[in-house]
C-alpha positions in Angstrom: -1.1 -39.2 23.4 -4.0 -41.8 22.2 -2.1 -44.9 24.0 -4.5 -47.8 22.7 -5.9 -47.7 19.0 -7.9 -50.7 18.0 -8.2 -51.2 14.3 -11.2 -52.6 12.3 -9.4 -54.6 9.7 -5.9 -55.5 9.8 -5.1 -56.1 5.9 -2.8 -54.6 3.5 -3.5 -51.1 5.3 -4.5 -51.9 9.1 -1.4 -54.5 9.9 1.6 -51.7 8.6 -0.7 -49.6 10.3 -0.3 -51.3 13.4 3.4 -51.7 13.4 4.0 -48.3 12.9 2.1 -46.9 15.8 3.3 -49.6 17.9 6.9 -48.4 17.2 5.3 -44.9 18.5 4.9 -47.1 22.1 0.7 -47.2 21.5 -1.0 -50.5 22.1 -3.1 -52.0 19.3 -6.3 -54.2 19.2 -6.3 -55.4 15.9 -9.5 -57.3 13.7 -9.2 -60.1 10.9 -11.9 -61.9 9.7 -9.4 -64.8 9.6 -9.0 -67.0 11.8 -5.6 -68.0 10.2 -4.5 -64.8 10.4 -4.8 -64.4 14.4 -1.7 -66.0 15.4 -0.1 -63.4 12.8 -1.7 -60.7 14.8 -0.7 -62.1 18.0 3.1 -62.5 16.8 3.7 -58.9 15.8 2.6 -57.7 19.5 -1.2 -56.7 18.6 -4.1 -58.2 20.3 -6.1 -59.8 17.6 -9.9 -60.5 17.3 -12.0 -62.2 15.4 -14.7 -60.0 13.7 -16.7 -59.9 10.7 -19.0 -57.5 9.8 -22.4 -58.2 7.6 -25.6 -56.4 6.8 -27.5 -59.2 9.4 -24.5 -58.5 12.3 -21.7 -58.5 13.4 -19.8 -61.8 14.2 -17.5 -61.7 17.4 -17.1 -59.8 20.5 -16.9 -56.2 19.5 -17.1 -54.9 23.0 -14.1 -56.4 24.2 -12.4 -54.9 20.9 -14.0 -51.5 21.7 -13.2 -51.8 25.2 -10.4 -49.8 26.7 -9.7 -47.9 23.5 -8.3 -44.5 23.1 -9.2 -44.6 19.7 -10.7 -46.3 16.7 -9.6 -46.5 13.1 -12.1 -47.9 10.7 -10.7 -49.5 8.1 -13.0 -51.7 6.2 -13.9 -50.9 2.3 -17.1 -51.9 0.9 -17.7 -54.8 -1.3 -19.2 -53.7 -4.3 -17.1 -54.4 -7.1 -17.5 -57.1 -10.0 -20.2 -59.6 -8.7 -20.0 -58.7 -5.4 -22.9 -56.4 -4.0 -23.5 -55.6 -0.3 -25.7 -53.2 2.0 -22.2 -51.6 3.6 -24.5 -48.6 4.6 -26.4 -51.3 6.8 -23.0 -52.6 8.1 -21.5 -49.2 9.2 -25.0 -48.5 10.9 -24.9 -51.7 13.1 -20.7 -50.5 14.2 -22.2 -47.3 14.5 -24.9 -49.0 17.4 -22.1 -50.8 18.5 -19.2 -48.4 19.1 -22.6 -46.2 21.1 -22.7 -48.8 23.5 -19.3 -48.8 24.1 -16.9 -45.8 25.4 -15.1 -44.8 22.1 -15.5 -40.9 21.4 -12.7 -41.1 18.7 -12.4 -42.6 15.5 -11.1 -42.7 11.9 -13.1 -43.5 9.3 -11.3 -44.8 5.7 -13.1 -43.7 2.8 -12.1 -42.6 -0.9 -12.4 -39.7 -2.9 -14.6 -42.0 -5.5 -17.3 -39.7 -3.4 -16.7 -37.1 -5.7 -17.8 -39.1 -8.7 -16.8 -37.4 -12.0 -16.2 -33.8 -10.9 -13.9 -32.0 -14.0 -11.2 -29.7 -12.5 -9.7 -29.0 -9.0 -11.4 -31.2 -6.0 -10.8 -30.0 -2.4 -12.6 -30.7 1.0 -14.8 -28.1 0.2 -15.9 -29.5 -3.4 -19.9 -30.8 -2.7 -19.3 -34.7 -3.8 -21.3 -36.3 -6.4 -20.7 -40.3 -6.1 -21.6 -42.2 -8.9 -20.8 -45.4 -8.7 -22.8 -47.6 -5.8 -19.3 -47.8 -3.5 -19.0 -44.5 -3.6 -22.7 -43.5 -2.9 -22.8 -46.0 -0.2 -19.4 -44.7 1.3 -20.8 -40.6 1.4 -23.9 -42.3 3.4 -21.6 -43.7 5.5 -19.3 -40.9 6.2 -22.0 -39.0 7.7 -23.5 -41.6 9.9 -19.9 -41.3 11.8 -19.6 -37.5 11.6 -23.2 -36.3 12.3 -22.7 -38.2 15.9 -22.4 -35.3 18.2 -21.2 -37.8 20.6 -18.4 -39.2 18.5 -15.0 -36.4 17.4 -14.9 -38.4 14.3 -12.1 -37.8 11.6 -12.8 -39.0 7.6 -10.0 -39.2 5.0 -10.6 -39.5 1.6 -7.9 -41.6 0.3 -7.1 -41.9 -3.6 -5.9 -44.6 -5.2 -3.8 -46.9 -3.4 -0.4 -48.0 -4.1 2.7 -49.8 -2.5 4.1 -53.2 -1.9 2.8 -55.7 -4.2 -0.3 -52.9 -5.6 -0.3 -50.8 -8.8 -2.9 -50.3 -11.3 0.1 -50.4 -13.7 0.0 -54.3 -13.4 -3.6 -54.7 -14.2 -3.5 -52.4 -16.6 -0.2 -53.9 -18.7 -1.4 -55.0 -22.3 -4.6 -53.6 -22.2 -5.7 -52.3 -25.6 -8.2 -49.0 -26.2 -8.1 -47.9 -22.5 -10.6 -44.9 -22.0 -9.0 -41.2 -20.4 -6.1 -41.5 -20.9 -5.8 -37.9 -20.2 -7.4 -37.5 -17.2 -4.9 -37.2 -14.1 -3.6 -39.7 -11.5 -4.9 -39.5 -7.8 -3.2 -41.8 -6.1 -1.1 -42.1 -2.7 1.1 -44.4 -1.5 0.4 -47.1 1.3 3.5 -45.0 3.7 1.8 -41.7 2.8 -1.9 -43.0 4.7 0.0 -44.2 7.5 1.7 -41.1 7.9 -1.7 -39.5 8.0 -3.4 -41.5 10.4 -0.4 -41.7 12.3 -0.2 -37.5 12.3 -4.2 -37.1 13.2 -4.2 -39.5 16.3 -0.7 -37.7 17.4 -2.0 -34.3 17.1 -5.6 -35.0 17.7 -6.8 -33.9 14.3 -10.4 -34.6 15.0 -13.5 -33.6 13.8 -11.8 -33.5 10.0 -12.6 -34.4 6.5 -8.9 -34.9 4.9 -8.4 -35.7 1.0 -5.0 -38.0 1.4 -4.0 -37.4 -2.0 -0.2 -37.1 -3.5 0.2 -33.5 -5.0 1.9 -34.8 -8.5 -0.9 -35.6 -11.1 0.2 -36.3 -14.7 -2.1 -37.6 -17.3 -3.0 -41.1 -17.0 -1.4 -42.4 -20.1 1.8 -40.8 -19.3 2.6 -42.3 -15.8 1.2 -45.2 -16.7 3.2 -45.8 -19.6 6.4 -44.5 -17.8 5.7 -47.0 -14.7 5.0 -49.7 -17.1 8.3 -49.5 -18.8 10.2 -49.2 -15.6 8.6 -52.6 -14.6 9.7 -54.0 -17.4 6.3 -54.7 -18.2 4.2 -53.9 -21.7 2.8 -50.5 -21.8 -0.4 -49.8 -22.1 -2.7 -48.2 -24.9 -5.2 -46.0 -24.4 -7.6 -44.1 -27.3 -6.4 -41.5 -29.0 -9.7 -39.4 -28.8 -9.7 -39.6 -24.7 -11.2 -35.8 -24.3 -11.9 -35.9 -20.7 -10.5 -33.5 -18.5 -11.0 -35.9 -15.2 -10.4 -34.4 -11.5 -7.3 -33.3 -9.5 -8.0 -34.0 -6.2 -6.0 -32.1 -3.9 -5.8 -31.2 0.8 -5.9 -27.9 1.3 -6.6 -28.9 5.0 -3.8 -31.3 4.8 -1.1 -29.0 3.2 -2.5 -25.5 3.9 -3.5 -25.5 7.1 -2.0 -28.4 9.3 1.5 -27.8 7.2 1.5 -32.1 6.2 4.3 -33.0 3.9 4.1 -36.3 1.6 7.1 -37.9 1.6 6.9 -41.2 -0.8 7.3 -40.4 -4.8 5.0 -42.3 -6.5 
């Protein structure tokens, strides 16, 4: 079994992540580019770090978080939304250098299926992706600077949206008036779903992978959202009536095919 994980961002993912396989009896180093958020690390029984990762560095000592690891999950999404605009391709190539000069040979990397851009029908792992927004683009780049490392067994999921305590679209989207596809599917997975993945690949040493995580139950946008929004008690919202688009259904057959995985949280 992978006995020591050490996890590159402990946030809304990374620190359920850790409790989890801590239950399982592994040991977990654990990052936060906050320092107020140490002594939170250091309470729930990880060994925390202080580590921030930029296009000019990386700030802290990554070697002593890479040292003595079994296995590395990284866990850091880029930055590109709204105002905010990044090299992350330059940042995962300075880890990349990093985790080389240490003795890791197994990691996780956390990407999204916004790699596939706006491919019309069924997506699998065997679908070629076509980013087009710059996150995406600069997460496909990224991908392969892990995987093409003969050195490394390196594993990429492909998460879709994410959803669980305290995150749904649904709330951001309440109220809002003329929303665009509203018939185009729901790709979304919930936060136990991703730990149950990462969980199952370091437990069965499912290296060398590119998973979709993905829950299998895709209704039209518009639907689920209004059906969530009046279970929430919250105003539902409206989306054009002309909304053509056929939009993507992202689905594992590596997941569900052939290592047998079964989702377990309703969405």
């Amino acid at each position: 079994m992978t006995n020591t994980v050490a996890i590159l961002g402990c946030g809304w993912l990374g620190f359920p992540l850790a409790k989890v396989l801590m239950a399982d009896g592994r040991q977990i180093q654990g990052s936060t580019t906050s320092e107020e958020k140490l002594g939170m690390l250091t309470k729930a029984g990880i060994h925390p770090f202080l580590i921030s990762l930029s296009e000019d560095g990386i700030e802290g000592d990554i070697q002593a978080f890479l040292s003595n690891v079994d296995a590395l999950v990284i866990n850091v999404p880029p930055k590109l939304r709204g105002h905010h605009t990044e090299n992350y391709i330059k940042k995962m190539q300075l880890l990349h250098a990093a985790i080389r000069s240490s003795k890791v040979k197994k990691l996780i990397f956390i990407s999204s299926t916004s790699v596939y851009g706006d491919i019309d029908g069924e997506v699998t792992e065997k679908t070629m992706p076509e980013p087009v927004t710059e996150s995406g683009k600069q997460l496909l780049v990224s991908e392969d600077i892990f995987r093409s490392d003969s050195a490394l067994k390196a594993t990429i999921i492909r998460f879709g949206g994410l959803i669980g305590p305290d995150r749904h679209p649904v709330t951001m989207l309440s109220g809002r008036k003329n929303l665009s596809n509203g018939n185009a599917p729901i790709n979304l997975i919930h936060l136990d779903d991703c730990i149950k993945i990462i969980s199952e690949i370091l437990k069965k040493d499912w290296w060398g992978e590119t998973l979709n995580g993905v829950y299998p139950y895709h209704p039209t946008k518009q639907q689920y959202y209004a059906s969530k929004a009046l279970r929430k008690g919250l105003q539902v919202p409206d989306y054009k009536t002309n909304s053509p688009k056929k939009g993507k259904i992202v689905s594992s057959h590596i997941l569900t095919s052939v290592k047998h995985f079964k989702f377990t949280t309703t969405l």
